[in-house]
C-alpha positions as CSV (number, residue, x, y, z in Angstrom):
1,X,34.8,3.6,73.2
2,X,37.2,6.6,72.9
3,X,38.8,5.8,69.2
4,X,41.7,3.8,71.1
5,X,44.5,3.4,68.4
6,X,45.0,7.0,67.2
7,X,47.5,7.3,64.2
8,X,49.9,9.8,65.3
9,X,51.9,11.9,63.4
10,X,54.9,14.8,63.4
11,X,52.3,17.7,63.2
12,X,50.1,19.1,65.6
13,X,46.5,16.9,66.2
14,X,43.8,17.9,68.6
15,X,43.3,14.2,70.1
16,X,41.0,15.5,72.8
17,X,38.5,16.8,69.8
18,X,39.4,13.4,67.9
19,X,38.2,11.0,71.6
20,X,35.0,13.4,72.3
21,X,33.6,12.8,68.6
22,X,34.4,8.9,68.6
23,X,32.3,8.8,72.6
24,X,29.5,11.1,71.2
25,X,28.7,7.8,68.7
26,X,27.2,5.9,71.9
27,X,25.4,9.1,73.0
28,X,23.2,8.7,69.8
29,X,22.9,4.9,70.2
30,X,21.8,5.5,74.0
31,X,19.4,8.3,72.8
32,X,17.9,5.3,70.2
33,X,17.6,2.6,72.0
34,X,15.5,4.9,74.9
35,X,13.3,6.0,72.1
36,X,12.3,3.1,70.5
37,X,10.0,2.0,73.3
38,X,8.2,5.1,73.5
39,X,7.6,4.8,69.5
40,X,7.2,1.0,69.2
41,X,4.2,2.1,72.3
42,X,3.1,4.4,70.3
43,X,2.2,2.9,67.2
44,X,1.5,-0.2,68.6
45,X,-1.7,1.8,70.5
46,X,-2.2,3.5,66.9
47,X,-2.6,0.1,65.1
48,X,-4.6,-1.8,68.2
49,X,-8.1,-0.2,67.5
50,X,-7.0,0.2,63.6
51,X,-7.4,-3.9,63.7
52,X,-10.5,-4.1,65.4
53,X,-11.7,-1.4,63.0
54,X,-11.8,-4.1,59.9
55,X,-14.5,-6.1,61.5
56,X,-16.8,-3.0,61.6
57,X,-15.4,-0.6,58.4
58,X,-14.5,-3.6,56.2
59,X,-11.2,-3.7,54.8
60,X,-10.2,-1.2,53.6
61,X,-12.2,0.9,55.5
62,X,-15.4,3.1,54.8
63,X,-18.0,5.2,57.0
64,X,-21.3,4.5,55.6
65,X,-20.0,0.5,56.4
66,X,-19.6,0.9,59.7
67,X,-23.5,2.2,59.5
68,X,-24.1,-0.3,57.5
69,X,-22.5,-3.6,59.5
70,X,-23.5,-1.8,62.7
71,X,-26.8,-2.3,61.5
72,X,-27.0,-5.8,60.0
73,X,-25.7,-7.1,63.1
74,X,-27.7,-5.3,65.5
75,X,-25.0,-3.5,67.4
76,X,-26.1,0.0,66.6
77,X,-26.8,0.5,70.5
78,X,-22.6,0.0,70.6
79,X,-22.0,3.2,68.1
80,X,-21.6,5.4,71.3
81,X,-19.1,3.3,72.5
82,X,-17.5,2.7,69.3
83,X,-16.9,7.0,69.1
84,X,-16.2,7.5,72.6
85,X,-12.8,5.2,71.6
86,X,-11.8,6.5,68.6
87,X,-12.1,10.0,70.2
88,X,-9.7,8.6,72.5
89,X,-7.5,7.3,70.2
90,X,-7.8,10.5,68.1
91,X,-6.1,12.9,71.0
92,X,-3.3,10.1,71.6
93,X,-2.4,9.8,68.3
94,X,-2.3,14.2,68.2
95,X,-0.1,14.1,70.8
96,X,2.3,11.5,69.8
97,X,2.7,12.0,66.3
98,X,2.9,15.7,66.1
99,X,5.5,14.9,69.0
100,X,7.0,11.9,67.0
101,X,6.3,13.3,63.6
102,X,8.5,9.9,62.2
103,X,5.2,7.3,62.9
104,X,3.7,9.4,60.3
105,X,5.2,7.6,57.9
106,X,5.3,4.1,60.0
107,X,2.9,1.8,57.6
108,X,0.0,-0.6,59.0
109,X,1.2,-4.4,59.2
110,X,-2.3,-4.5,57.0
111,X,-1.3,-3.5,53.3
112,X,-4.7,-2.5,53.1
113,X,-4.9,-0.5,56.4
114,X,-3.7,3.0,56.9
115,X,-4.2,5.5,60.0
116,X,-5.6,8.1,57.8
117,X,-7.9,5.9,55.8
118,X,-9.6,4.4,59.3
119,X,-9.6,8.2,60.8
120,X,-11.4,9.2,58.1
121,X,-14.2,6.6,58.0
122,X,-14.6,7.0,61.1
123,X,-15.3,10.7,60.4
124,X,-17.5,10.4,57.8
125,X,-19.5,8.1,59.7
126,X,-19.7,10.4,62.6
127,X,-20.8,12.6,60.2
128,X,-23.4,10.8,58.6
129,X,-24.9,9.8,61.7
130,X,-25.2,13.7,62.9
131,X,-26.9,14.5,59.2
132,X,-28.9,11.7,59.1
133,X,-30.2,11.4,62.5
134,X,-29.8,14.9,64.5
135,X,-31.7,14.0,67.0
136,X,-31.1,10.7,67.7
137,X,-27.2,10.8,67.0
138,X,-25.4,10.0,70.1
139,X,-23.3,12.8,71.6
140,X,-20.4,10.9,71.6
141,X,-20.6,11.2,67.1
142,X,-19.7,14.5,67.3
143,X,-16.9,14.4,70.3
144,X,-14.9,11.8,67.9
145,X,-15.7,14.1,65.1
146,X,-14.4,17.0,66.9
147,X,-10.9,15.4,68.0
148,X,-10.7,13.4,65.0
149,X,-10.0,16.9,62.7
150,X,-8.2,18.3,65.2
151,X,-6.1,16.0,65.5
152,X,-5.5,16.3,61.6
153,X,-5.2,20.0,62.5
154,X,-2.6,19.4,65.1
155,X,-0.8,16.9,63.1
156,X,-0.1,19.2,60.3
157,X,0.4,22.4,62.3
158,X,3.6,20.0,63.3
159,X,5.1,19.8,60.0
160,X,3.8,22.9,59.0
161,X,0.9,22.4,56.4
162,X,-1.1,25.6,55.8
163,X,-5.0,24.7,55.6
164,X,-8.2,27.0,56.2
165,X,-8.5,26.5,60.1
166,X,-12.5,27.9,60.3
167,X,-14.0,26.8,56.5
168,X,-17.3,27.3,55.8
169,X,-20.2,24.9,55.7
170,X,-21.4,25.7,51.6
171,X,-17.6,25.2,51.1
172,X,-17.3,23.1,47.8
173,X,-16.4,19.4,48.5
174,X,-14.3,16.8,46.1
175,X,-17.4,14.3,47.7
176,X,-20.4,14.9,45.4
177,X,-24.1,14.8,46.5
178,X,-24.4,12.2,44.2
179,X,-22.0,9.8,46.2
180,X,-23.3,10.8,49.1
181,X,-26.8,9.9,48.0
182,X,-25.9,6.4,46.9
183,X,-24.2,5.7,50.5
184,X,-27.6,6.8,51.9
185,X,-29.3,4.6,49.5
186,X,-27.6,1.4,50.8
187,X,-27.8,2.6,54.8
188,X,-31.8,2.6,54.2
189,X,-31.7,-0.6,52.0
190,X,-29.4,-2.4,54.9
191,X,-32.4,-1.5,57.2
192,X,-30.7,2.0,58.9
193,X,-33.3,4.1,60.2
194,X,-32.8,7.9,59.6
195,X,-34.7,11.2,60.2
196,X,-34.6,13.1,57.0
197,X,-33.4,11.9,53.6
198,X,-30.1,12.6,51.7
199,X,-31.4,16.1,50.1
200,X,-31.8,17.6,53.4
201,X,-28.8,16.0,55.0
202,X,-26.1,16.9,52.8
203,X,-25.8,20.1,53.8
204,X,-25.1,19.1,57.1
205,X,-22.9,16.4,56.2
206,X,-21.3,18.6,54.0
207,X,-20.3,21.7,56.9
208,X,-19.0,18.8,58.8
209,X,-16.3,17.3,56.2
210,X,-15.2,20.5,55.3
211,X,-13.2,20.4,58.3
212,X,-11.5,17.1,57.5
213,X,-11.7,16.3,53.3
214,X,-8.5,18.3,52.5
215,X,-6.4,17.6,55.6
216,X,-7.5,13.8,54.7
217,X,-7.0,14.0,51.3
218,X,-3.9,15.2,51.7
219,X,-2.6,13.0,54.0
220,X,-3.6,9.8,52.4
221,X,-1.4,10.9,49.3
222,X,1.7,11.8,51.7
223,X,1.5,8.5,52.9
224,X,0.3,6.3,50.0
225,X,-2.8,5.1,52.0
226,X,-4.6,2.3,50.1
227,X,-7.3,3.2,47.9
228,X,-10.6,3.3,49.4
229,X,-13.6,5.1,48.7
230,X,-14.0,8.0,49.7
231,X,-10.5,9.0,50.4
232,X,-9.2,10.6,47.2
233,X,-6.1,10.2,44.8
234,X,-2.9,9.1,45.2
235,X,0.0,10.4,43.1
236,X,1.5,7.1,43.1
237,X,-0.9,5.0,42.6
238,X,-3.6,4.7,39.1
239,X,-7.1,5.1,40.2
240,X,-8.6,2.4,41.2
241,X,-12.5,1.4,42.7
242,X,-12.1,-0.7,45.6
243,X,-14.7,-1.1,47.7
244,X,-14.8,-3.0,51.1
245,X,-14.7,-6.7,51.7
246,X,-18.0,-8.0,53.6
247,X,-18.1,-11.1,54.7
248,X,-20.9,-13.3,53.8
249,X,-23.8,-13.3,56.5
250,X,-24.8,-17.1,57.0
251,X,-27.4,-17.9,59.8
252,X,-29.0,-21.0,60.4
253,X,-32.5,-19.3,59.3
254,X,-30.4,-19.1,56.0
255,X,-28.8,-22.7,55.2
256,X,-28.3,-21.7,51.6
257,X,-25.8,-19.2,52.7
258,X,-23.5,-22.2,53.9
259,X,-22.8,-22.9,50.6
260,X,-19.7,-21.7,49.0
261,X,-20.2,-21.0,45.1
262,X,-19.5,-24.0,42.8
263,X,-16.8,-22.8,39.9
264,X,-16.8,-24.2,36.8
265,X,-13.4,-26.4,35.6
């Protein structure tokens, strides 16, 4: 423990320095292994509600699909729900990654799942739901929307990112209307019921993701988040398209859709 076996020698040594820097090595191990639960807690409560995200985002994940699967299913009365928890999940992970700033960098087990790319679909489709429906939007889509940029915010106040804290709502996006208009198009086809249409609810949408897009943007290059729509570029990686997996919807009111496709030899 204390460097026993010094080599000794005619000239003066400082052996008391020598035994204090050889017991300060188990002072770091100690300080490790007390950490590691904390951090193993943390990002194992990061990544439990990331992998029950891929059954309602798709993988990788998207907002307007979590509209859209909400919908087909018939579980759009569980949207409230579904906010209230990723606000919760939001304001842990603000506190325990600006505190650990290390499980920034701590990757999904998913290769195709990323903290930043499940925040942010869950963002947009806060966001969507408040453009689309401002009446009938639960409450809870704009608490989760709320904490969920902060905690961006918070995240990078920790390492020290400068970004506009208070941007304004005509602020330009890197979203276009045009993308925006085709996620709208395939909510209404998917049967999604909404108040006004996508010309009068992209300004709204729009003063909401100014908050975010940058931050999220940003982050999901830092951290080499998979591709996924919606999310931006990545430094590292050539731009691809991928869009989320759906699963195919088979009913017994549908027995075709038991069929897997025949391939050819």
């Amino acid at each position: 423990m204390f460097t026993l076996g010094l080599a000794r020698s005619a000239q003066f040594t400082n052996d008391t320095i020598a035994i204090f820097a050889g017991a300060s090595g188990f002072v770091v191990i100690a300080l490790q292994i007390a950490y590691l639960p904390a951090l193993y807690a943390s990002f194992n409560r990061r990544e439990s509600l990331i992998a029950m995200l891929a059954s309602r985002a798709g993988v990788p994940s998207w907002g307007p699909e979590i509209l859209i699967r909400h919908q087909l299913v018939g579980i759009v009365d569980a949207l409230p729900d579904f906010y209230g928890q990723w606000e919760q999940w939001a304001a842990e992970v603000s506190e325990s990654h600006s505190t650990y700033p290390v499980l920034l960098l701590f990757r999904s087990p998913d290769p195709w799942s990323s903290w930043v790319i499940a925040l942010l679909s869950v963002l947009d489709a806060a966001a969507m739901h408040l453009a689309l429906n401002p009446t009938r939007a639960p409450s809870q889509a704009r608490l989760s929307l709320r904490m969920g940029y902060t905690a961006l915010r918070r995240i990078s106040d920790a390492i020290g990112w400068d970004y506009d804290p208070d941007p304004m709502p005509d602020a330009p996006l890197q979203l276009t209307a045009e993308e925006f208009a085709s996620a709208v198009t395939l909510l209404r086809e998917a049967g999604f019921v909404t108040e006004q249409d996508a010309d009068a609810a992209w300004p709204h949408f729009r003063g909401w993701r100014v908050n975010y897009e940058n931050l999220a943007y940003r982050w999901a290059d830092r951290v080499l988040a998979p591709p996924a729509p919606w999310s931006g570029t990545r430094t590292g990686l050539r731009a691809q398209h991928v869009t989320p997996r759906r699963p195919p919807h088979r009913s017994p009111d549908n027995p075709g859709a038991y069929r897997r496709p025949e391939f050819g030899p």
